[in-house]
Backbone as numpy.savetxt, mean C-alpha at the origin, in Angstrom:
# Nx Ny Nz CAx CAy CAz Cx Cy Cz
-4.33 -15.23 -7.36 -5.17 -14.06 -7.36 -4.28 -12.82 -7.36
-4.09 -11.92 -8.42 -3.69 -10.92 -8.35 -3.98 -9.60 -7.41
-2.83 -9.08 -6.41 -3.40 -8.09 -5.77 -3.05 -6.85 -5.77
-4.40 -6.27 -5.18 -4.39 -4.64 -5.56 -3.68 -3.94 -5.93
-3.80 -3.35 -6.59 -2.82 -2.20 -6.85 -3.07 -1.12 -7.81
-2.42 0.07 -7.42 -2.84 1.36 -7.52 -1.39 1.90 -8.48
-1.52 2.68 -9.53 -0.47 2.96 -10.41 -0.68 4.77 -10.12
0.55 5.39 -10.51 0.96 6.79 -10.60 1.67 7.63 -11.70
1.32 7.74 -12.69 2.08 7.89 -14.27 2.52 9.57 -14.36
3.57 9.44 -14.77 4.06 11.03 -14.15 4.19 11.40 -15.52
3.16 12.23 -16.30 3.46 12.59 -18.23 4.85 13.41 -18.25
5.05 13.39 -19.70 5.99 14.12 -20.22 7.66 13.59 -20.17
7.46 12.54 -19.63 8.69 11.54 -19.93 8.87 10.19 -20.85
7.17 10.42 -21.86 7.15 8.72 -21.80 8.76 8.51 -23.55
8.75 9.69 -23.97 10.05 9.67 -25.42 11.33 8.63 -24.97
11.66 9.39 -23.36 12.79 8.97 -23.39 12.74 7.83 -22.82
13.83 6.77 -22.74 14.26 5.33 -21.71 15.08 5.62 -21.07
15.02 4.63 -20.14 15.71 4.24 -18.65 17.37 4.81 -18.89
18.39 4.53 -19.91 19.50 4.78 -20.02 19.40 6.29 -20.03
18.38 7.17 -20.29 19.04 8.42 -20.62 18.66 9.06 -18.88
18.62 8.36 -18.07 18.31 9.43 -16.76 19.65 8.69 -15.84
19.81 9.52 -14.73 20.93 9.17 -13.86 19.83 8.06 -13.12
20.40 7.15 -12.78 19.84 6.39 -11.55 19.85 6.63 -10.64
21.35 7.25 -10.05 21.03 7.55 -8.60 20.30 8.72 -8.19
19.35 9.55 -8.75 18.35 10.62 -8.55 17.23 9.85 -8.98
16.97 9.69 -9.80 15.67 8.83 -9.76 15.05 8.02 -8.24
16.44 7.02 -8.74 16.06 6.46 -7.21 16.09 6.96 -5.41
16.63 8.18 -5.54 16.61 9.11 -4.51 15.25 9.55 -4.36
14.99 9.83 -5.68 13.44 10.73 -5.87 12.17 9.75 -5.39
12.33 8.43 -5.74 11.38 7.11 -5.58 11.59 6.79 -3.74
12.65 7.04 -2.93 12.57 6.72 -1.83 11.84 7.61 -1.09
12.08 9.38 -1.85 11.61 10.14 -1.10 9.98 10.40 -1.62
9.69 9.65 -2.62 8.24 9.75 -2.67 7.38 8.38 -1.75
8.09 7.59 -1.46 7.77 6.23 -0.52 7.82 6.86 0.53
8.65 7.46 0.97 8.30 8.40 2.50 7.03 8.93 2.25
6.68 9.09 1.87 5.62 10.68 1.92 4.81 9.64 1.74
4.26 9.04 0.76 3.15 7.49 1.03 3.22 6.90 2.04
4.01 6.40 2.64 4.06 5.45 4.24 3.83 6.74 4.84
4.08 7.59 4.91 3.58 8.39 6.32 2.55 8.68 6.18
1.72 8.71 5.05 0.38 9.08 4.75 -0.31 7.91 5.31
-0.07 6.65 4.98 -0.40 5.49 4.96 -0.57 5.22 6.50
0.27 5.16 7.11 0.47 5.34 8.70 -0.35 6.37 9.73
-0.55 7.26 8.88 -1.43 8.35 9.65 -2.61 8.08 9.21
-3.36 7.40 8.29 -4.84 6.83 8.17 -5.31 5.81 9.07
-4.19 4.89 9.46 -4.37 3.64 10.18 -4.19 3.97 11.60
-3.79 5.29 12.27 -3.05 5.68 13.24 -4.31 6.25 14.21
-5.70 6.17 14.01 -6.89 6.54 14.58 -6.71 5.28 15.64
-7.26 5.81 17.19 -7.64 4.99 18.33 -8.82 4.87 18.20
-9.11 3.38 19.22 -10.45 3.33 18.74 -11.17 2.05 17.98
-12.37 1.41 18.26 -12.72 0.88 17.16 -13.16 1.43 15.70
-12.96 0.57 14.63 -12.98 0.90 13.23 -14.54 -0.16 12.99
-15.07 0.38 12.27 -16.28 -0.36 12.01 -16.25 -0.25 9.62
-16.91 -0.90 9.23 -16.96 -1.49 7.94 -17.16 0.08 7.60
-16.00 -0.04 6.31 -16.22 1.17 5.57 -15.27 2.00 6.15
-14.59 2.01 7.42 -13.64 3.19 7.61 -12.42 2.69 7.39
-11.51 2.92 8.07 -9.89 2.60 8.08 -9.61 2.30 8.86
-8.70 0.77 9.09 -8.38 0.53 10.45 -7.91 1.31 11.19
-8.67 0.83 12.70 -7.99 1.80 13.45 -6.96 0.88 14.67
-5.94 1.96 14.85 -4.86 1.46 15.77 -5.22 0.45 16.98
-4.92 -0.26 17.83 -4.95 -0.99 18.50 -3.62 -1.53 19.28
-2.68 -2.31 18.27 -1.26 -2.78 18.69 -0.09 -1.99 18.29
-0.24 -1.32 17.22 0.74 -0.56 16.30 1.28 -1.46 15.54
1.13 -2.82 15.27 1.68 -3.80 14.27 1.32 -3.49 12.88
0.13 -3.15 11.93 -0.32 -2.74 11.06 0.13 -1.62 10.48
0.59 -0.20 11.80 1.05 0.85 11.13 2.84 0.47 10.90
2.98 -0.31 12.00 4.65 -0.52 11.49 5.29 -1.41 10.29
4.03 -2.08 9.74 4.65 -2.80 8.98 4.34 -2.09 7.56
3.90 -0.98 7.28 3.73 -0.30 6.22 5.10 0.27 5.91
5.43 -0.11 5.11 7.29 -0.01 4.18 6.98 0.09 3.00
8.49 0.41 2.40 8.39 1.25 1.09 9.56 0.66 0.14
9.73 -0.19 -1.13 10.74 -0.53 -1.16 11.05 -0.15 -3.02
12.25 0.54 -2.96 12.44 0.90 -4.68 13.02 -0.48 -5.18
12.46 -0.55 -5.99 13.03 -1.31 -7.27 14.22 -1.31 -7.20
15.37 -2.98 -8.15 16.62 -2.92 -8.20 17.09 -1.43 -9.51
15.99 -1.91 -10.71 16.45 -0.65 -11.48 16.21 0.69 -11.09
15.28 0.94 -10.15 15.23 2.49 -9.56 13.86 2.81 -10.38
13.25 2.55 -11.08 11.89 3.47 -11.73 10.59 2.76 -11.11
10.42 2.00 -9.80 9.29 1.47 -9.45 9.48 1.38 -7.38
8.31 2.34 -7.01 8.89 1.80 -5.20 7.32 1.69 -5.08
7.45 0.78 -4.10 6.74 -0.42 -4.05 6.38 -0.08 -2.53
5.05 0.54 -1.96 4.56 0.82 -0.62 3.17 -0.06 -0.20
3.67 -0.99 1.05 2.70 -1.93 1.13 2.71 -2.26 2.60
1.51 -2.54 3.30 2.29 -3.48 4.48 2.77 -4.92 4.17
3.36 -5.29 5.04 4.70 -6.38 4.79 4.20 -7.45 6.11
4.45 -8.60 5.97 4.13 -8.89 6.93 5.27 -9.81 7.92
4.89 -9.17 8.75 5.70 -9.37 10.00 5.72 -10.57 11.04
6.85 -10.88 11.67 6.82 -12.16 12.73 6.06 -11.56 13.76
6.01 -10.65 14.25 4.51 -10.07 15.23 3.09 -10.77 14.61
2.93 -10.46 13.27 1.57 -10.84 13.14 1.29 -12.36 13.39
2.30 -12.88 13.10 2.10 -14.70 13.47 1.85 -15.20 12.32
0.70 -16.40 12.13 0.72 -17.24 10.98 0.20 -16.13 9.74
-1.00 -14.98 10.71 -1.83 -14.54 9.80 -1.50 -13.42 9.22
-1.62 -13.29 7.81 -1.39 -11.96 7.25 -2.70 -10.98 7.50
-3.23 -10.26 8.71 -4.52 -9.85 8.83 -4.44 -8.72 8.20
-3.48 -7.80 7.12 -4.43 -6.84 6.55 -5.14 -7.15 5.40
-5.24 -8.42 5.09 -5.74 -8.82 4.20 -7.10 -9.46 4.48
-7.24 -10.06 5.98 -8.43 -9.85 6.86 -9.00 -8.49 6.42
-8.58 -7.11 7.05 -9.43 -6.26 6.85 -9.51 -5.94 6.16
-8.83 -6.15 4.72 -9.38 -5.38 2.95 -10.18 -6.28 2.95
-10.10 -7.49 2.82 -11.37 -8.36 2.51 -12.91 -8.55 3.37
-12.10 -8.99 4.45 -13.47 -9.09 5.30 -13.59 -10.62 5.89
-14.13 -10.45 6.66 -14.40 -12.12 7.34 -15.76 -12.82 7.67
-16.11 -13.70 7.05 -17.83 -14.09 7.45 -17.75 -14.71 8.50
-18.45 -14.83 9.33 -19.15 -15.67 10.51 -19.05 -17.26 10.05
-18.58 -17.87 10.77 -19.01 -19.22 9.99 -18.32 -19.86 9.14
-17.34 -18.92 7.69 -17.40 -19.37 6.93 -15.65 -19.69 6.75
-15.40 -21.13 6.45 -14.26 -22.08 6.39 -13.95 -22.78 5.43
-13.00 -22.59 4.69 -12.46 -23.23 3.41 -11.68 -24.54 4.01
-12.43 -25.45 2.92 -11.89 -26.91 3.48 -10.44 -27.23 2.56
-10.66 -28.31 2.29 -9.43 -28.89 1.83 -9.56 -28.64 0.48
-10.49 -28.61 -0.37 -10.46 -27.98 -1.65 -10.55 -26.97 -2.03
-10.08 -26.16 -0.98 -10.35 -24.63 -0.57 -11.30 -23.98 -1.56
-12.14 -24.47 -1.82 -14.22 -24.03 -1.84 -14.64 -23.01 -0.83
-15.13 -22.45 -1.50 -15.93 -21.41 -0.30 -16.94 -22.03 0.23
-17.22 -22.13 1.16 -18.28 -22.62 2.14 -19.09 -21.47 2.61
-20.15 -22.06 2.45 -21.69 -21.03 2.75 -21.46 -20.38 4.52
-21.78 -19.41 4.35 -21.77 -18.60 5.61 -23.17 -18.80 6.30
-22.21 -18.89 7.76 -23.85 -19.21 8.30 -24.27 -18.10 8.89
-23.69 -16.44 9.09 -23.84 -15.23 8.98 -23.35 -14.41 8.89
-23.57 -13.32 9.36 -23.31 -12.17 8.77 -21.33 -11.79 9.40
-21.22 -10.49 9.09 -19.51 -10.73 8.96 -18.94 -10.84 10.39
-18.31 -11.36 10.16 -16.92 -11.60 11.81 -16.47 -10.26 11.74
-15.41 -10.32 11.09 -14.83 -8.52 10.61 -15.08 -8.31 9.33
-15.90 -7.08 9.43 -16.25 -5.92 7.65 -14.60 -5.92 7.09
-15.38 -5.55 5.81 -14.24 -4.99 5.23 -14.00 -3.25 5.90
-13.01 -3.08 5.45 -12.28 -1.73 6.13 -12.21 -1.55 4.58
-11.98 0.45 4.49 -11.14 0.76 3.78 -9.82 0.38 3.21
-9.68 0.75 1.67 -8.07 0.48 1.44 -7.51 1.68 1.52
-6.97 2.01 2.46 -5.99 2.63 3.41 -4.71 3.58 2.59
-4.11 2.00 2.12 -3.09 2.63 0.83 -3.19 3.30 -0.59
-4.55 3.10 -0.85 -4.84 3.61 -2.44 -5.22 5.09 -2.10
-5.79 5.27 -0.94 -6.10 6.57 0.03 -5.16 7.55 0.03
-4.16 6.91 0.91 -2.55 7.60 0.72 -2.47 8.04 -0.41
-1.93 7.14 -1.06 -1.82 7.51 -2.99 -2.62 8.49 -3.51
-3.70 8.88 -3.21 -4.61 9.49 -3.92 -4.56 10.55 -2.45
-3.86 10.79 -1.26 -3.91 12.27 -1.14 -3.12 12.66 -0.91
-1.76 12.15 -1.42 -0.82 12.88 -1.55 -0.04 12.69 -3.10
-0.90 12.35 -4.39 -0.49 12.38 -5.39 0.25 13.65 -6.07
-0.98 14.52 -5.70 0.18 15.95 -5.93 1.27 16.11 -5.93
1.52 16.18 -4.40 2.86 16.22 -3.99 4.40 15.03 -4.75
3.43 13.81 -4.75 4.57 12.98 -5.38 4.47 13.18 -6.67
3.77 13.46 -7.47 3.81 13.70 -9.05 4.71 15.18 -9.37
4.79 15.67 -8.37 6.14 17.22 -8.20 7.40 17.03 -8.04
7.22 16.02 -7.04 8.64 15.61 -6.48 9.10 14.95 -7.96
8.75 13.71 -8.45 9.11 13.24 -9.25 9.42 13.43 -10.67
8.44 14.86 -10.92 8.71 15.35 -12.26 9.83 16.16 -12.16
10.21 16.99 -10.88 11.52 17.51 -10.47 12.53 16.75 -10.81
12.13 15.29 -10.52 13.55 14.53 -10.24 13.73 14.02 -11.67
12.62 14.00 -12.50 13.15 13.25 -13.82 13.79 14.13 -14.45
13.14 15.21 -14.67 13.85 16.67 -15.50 15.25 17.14 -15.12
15.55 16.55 -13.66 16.44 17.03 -13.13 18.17 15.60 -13.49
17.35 14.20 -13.80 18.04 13.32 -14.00 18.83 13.54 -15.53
17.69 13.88 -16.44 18.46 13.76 -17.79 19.57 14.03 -18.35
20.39 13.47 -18.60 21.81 13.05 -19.05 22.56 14.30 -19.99
């Protein structure tokens, strides 16, 4: 199953290729736009409190906001902001609990079949948190980055 994901296309570079920009600014520019997403990302999830279906998780352990990381690409033109999952969380990857959601009842057997729910949800789905980020601080990273490409060219 392919998962989520949210793209950011910065115009006015698509002429040139990868050889004609410096790498090491690019990829300066990609770490410092992964900052600015994880902290966005971190401060949505960073509410006390219960979270009920439809909002954004809210804090509890701080495991969820810490595992939100940011990682550039080996070639430098792709950083990659996600939570990660951690030996705190244990077997379970639970932010994938709360993007999805959890039914009452309902247990995938050995042919991992969905099995009929016998009600209503255990845990709602929550907001996606990270596409959030992305989308309110796109501005800002589509600046940073058009700085940094214009600023890379050879």
């Amino acid at each position: 199953m392919p998962r989520p994901a949210v793209y950011l296309h910065v115009e006015g570079f698509e002429s040139y290729g990868r050889l004609d920009f410096d790498k090491k600014d690019i990829r300066k520019a990609m770490r410092q736009a992964g900052r600015v997403v994880q902290a966005e990302g971190r401060r949505l999830v960073s509410k006390g409190g219960p979270s009920r279906r439809g909002e954004y998780p809210a804090r509890r352990t701080g495991r969820l906001r810490r595992s939100i990381t940011y990682r550039v690409s080996r070639p430098g033109f792709l950083v990659k902001i996600e939570p990660k999952k951690t030996a705190a969380m244990g077997d379970d990857f639970y932010p994938a609990y709360l993007f999805y959601g959890v039914r009452r009842g309902a247990k995938r057997g050995k042919s991992h079949a969905k099995q009929a729910s016998t009600g209503g949800w255990r845990i709602a789905p929550r907001r996606n948190f990270m596409e959030d980020a992305l989308d309110n601080r796109a501005g800002r990273v589509r600046a940073l980055l058009s700085r940094a490409f214009s600023q890379a060219l050879k």
